[in-house]
N, C-alpha and C positions, 0 to 999 in steps of 0.2 A: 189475513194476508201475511202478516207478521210470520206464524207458525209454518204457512207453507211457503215462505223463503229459505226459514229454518232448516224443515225436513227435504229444501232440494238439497241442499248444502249439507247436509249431513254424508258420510261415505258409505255405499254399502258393501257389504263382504262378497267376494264373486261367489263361492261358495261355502258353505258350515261343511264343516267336519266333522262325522261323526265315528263313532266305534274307541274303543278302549285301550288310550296311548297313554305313554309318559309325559308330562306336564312339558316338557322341554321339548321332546320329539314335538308334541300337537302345536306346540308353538313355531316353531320350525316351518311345517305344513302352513298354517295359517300365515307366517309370513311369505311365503312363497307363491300360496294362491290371490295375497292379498287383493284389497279393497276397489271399487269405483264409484263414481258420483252420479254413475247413467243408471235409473231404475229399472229393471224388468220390463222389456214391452210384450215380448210372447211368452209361449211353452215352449219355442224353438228356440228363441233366446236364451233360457232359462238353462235349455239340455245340451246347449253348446258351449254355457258359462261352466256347468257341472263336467263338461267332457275334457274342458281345456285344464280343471282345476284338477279332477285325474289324475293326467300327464307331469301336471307340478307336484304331486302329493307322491306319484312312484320316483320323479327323479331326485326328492328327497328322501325315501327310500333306502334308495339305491347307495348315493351316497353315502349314508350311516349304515351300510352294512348290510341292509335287510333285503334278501334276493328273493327268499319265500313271500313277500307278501301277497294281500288283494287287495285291490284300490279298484271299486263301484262307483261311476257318477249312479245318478237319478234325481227326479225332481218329486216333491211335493204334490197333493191331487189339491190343493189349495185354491181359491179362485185365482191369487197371482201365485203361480208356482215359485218353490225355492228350491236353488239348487243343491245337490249336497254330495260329498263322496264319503261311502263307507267305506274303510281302513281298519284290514287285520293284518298288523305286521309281519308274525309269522316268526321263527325263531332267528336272534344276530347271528352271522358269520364272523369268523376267527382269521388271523392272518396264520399263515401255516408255511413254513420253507421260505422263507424271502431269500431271495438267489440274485448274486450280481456276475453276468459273463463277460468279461474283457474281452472286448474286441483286440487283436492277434496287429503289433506286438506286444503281450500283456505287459505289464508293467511289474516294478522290484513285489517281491512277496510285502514287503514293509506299508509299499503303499494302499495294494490291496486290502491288507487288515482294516487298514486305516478305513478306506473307504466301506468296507462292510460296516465297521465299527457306527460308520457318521448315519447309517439306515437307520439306526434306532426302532426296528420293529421287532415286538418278543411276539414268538407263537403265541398265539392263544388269547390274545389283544384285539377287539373292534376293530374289522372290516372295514374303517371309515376311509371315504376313498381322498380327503384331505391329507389324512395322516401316509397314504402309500404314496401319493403325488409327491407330498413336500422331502419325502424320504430319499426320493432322486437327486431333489435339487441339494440338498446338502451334499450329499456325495460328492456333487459334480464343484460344490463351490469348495469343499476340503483339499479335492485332488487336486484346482487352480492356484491353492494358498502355497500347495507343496512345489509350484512351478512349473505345473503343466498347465501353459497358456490355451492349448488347440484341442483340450479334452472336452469332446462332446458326449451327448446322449443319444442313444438308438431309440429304436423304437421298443417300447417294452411290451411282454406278453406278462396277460394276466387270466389263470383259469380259476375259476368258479363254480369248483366242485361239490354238486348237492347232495352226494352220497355219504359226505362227513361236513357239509355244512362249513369250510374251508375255502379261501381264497386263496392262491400261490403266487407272488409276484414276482419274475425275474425281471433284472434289467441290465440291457443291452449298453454300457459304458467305452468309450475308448477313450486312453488316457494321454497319446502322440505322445511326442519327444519331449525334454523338459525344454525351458526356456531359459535365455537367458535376457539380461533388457542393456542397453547399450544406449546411444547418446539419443538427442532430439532433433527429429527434421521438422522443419516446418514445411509445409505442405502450398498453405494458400497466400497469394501476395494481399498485404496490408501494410500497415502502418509499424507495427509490431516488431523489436529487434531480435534478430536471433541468438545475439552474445546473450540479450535479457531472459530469455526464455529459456535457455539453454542454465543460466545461475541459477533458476526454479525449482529444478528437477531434484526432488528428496531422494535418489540414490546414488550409487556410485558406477559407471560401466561394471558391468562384468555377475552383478548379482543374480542371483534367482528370480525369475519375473515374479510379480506377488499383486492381486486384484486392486487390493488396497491400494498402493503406491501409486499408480497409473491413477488412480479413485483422485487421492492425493493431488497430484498435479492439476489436474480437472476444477477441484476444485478451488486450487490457488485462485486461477487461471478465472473463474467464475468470480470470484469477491474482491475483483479490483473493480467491475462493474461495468466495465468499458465494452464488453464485447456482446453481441445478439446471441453469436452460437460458441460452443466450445464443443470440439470432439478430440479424443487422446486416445490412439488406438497401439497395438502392437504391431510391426511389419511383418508382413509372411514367411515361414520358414525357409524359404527359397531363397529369401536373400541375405541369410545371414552363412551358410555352409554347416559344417558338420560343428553342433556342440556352438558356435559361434552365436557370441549375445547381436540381440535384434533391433533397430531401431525404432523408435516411438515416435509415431505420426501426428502430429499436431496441427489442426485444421482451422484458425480462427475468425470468423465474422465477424469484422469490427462493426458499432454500432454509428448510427449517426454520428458524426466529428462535431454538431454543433447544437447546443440547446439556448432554448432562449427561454426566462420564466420570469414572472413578475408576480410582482403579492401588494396585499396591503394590510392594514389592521387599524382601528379605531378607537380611543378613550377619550370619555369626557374631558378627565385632566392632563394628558398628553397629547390631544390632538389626533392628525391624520396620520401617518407611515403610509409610504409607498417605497421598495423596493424591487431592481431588476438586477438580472446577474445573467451573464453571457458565459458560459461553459464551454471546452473545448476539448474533447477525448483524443488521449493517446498524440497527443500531437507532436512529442517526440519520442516515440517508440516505446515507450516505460511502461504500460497500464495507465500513464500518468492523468490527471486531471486537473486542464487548469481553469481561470473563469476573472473576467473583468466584471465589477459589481458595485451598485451606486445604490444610496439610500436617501429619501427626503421624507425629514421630519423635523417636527415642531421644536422635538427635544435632540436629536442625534440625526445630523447628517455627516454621510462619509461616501469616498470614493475611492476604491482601491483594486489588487490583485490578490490571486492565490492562486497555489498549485498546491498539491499531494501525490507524490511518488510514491505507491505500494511497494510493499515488500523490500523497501531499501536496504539492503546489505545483506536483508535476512529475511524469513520468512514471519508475514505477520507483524513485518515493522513498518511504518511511516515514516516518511520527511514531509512534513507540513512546511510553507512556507505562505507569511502574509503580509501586505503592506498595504499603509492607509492613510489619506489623509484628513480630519475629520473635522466637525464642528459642531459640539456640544453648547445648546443655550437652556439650563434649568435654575428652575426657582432658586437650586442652593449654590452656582456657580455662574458662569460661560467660559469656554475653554475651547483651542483650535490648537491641533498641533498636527504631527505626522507618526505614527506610528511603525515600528518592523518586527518582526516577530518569527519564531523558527522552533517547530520542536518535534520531538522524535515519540510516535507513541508505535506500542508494542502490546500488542494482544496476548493474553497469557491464556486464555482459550476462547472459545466463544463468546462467553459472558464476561469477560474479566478485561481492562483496560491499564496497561501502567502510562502514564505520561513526562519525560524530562522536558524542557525550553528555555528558552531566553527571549529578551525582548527589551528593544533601547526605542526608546519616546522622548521625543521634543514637543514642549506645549507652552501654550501660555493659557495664563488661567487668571480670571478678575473671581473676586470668590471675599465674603467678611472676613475681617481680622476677629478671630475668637477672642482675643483680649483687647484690643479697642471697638470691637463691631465697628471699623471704619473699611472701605471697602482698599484693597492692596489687588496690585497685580501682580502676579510671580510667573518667571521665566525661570524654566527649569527642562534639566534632561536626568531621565529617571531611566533607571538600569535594573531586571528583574530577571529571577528566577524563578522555573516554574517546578513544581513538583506536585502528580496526581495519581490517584487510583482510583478505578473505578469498576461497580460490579453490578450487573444489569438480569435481572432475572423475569423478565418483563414479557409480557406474551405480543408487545407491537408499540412501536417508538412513539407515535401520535396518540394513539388511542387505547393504553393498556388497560386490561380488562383482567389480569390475576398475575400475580407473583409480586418482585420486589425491585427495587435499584436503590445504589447509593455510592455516592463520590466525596472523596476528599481530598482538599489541591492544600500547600503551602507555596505562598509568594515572597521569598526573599527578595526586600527593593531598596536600593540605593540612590538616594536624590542629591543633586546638586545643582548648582545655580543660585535663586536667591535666599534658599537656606539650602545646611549641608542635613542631612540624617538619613536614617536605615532602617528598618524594619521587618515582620514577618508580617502577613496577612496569611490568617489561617482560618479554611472555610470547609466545615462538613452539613451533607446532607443526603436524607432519606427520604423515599416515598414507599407505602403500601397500598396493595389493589387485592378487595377481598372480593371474589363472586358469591351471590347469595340467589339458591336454586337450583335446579335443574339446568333451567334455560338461562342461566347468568343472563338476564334482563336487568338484576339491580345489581353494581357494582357502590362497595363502600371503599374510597381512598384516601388517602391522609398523606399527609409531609410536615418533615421540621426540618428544620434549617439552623445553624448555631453558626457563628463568627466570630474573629478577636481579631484585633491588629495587636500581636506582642512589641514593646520594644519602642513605639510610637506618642506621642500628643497629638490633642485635639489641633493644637495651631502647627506643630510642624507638619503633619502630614496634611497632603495637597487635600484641598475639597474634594475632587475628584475622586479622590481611591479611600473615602471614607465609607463606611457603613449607610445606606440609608431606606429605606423601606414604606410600600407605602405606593400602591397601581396594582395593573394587571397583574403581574407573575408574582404577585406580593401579596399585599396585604389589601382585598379590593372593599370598596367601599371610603376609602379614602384618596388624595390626591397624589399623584406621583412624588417622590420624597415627602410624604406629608405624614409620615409616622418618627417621631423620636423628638428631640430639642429642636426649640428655636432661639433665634436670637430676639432682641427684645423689638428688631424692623421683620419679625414674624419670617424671616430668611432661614430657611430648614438649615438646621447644624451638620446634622449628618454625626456618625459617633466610633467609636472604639471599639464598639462589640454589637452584635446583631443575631437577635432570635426572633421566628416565625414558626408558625403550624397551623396550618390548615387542615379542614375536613371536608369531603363532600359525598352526598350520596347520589349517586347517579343512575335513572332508569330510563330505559331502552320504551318509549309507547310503540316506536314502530319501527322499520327496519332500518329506517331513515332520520327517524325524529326521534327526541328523548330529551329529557328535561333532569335538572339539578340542582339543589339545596344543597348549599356551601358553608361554612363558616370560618374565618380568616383571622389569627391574632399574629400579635410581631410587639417588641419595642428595639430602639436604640438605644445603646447607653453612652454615658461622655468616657467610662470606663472599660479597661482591657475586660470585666466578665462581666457579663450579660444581666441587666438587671429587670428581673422577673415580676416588679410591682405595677410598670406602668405599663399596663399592656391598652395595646390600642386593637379592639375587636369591632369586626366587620363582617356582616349576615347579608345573604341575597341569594336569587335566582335566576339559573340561568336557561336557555335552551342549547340544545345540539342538532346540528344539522352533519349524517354521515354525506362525505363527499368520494365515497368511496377508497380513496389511501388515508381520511383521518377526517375528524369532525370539522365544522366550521362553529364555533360557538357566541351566543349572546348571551353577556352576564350582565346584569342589575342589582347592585349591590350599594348598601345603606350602612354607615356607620351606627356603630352603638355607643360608644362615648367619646362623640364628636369636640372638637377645639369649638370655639365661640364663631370663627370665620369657615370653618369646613362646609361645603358643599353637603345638602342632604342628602346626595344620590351619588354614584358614577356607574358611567357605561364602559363595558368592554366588549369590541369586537376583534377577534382575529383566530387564524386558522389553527387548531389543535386543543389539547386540553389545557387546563392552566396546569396541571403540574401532571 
């Protein structure tokens, strides 16, 4: 029974090809006539699989060139007939005269050249009917680059002369008046400002229309996220007069004004997390996005706002803005303060992030005295500078499956209150994603991590903004801060410097499910560079569940040279990869 489940499941060819082709052509035909999983029930079936695979086998043919061939269905005298077509291709045809006639009124001679030039077809070159098709479209996009916005294509004639085995293609082109491009209307009522939209626009009144540009705006207009549709069209020549630049019609659907999303996530040694955040699009006419957002957990609850203005000043810049007040309870501290925060990032292309900010914190924090281990409370307001890059070569933010990322921030910070000091915290890090296969079903990734606080002590600087390692997005297998120093009341230290690398291999079993072998080292040190002897490593496995935008994952993870009191296990639950 086994076997003939097998051989339902297997696919069968609709028809074999037979007769004396090129290795690529025959391949060609076979993919066109390809495969089905429904076995032969008649001879009638049989000679109407063979008649239909024919038709596919001339119209690729046709397309490479070959107008002499012969393409035979017939079937097999077999008990279950097969179907098959014989194929004699017959000699290729030649491109011969390619001819372009400007529809009247023609256009400068300069342009014309130009546009013959963009055909790129030499006499005497394969008939393929790809390469005459695409040889229009170039044309038509060269003469639009040149500022003819309203240049269309006719209908073109093509003869296919067997007395020299020759194809001749002309084509029917008009090129209309040039263009010029001029200010922004907007079209649909929303929310959307028109001063805003109007600062967006990459050119100046008056220039040459150009595809691109128009492209440009489109897609500003697209990657602030806010809207459902975007359309950016040119006005009609009618309403601009003679020579006179045209306006740019701008159409936008704004999207839902309101979202609502909740999440959670689970570890043994941190507990539960639950978090909700209330979003609210374009709600003062910017792109802008803002969102009220609350988190409850074991280790970090907070409550607060943000917004981010796209494209602020300039194109590809941000104004982020955030504020929060919060209430941190872990092994190596407790700490409530309120937080404000403001910084400006600026995309230097696609993959490339620079980020400036600032940001002023009032907290109070109960945390060991590192030279009396007695327990002190400090009230303090601490004053920061941010400085980041960042370069993401990643094929998907949740779930990268090949290429590369990596960021590196320096935080100049200023304390005072019940001690005065200043410092640098300076932090770099890398991940890679290696596909292995055809079907990248096994992904290999890795990340390291290196950190220093320059300029700092262990007891001046706050617990809070120390080094500590050691959970989920760390070092798993051990407890949250549970990697580096302690004190001699076993209250994690936290330290001066911080390195981490992890490895993991990850395979795909199904479209949906896949599973992961990890390994996880990190230490802290009490010193500004990283000391490399005590490392604290951690092995385990996990599962992936795809949730369609990114994985849901369960890791299970076991220390390898555990402390005397560490935990033999911990779990982690929550949505995406670990790194």
């Amino acid at each position: 029974m086994t076997a003939d489940l097998a051989a339902a499941a297997t696919p069968f060819v609709r028809a074999r090809v037979r007769g004396d082709l090129p290795a690529d052509l025959r391949t060609r035909i076979e993919a066109a006539i390809g495969t089905t999983e429904r076995p032969i029930r008649s001879r009638f079936d049989a000679r109407q699989r063979a008649n239909t695979a024919s038709g596919e086998a001339a119209a690729v043919l046709r397309s490479e060139g070959y107008y002499e061939f012969n393409v035979q269905p017939g079937i097999s005298d077999d008990a279950v007939a097969e179907p098959f077509v014989d194929v004699s291709i017959g000699p290729r045809f030649q491109v011969a005269e390619p001819r372009i006639e400007w529809v009247e009124p023609a256009p400068p001679d300069a342009l014309q050249a130009l546009g013959f030039s963009r055909l790129a077809l030499e006499p005497g070159q394969p008939a393929r009917a790809i390469d005459v098709v695409s040889a229009e479209a170039r044309v038509l996009s060269a003469i639009q680059k040149e500022g003819y916005a309203d240049a269309f294509i006719g209908p073109r004639e093509i003869i296919v002369d067997h007395a020299d085995r020759t194809l001749r293609p002309t084509y029917r082109i008009s090129a209309g008046p040039i263009a010029r491009l001029g200010g922004v209307r907007l079209e649909t009522e929303g929310r959307t400002r028109g001063e805003w939209l109007a600062s967006l626009t990459p050119w100046s009144s008056g220039i040459l229309y150009a595809p691109e540009t128009m492209a440009d705006l489109e897609k500003r207009l697209v990657e602030t996220g806010v809207y459902d549709q975007v359309s950016v069209a040119l006005a009609a020549s009618e309403t601009a007069g003679v020579d006179g630049p045209r306006d740019v019609i701008v159409t936008l659907e704004d999207r839902r004004p309101q979202r609502l999303e909740a999440g959670a996530s689970y570890a043994s040694s941190e507990g539960l997390g639950a978090d909700m955040r209330w979003s609210h699009f374009n709600r003062f006419g910017f792109a802008d996005t803002s969102a009220i957002f609350a988190r409850a957990s074991t280790v970090d609850s907070r409550l607060g706002a943000e917004i981010s203005l796209p494209h602020w000043r300039r194109f590809r810049q941000s104004l982020n803005g955030y504020a929060a007040v919060y209430n941190r309870e872990t092994s190596a501290y407790d700490e409530a303060g309120l937080e404000v925060r403001a910084d400006v990032e600026r995309r230097r292309s696609d993959v490339s992030y620079v980020t400036v900010g600032a940001a002023l914190e009032y907290s109070q924090t109960r945390e060991r005295d590192p030279a009396y281990v007695s327990i002190r409370t400090r009230e303090q307001v601490i004053a920061s500078l941010l400085g980041a890059v960042a370069y993401d070569q990643t094929d998907d933010i949740l779930d990268p499956r090949s290429g590369w990322r990596v960021d590196a921030r320096a935080e100049p910070t200023a304390i005072t209150g019940s001690a005065t000091l200043s410092y640098v915290k300076a932090t770099v890090q890398g991940s890679a994603y290696l596909p292995f296969g055809g079907d990248r079903h096994t992904i290999l990734a890795g990340r390291a991590k290196v950190g220093s606080i320059l300029g700092g002590t262990l007891s001046g600087v706050p617990a809070s903004r120390r080094y500590y390692a050691g959970g989920g997005g760390s070092v798993r297998g051990y407890v949250y801060q549970g990697v580096g120093p302690y004190f001699p009341d076993d209250t994690p230290a936290g330290g001066l410097s911080l390195m981490e690398v992890s490895g993991e291999v990850r395979h795909d079993l199904t479209s949906q499910w896949g599973i992961v072998a990890f390994v996880d080292a990190g230490t802290v040190g009490t010193s500004q560079t990283p000391d490399f002897t005590d490392l604290s490593v951690g092995v385990g496995l996990g599962v992936r569940y795809n949730l369609g935008f990114g994985p849901i994952r369960f890791d299970l993870a076991v220390p390898v040279n555990p402390r005397e009191d560490d935990p033999s296990y911990q779990i982690y639950v929550s949505i995406g990869q670990s790194f």
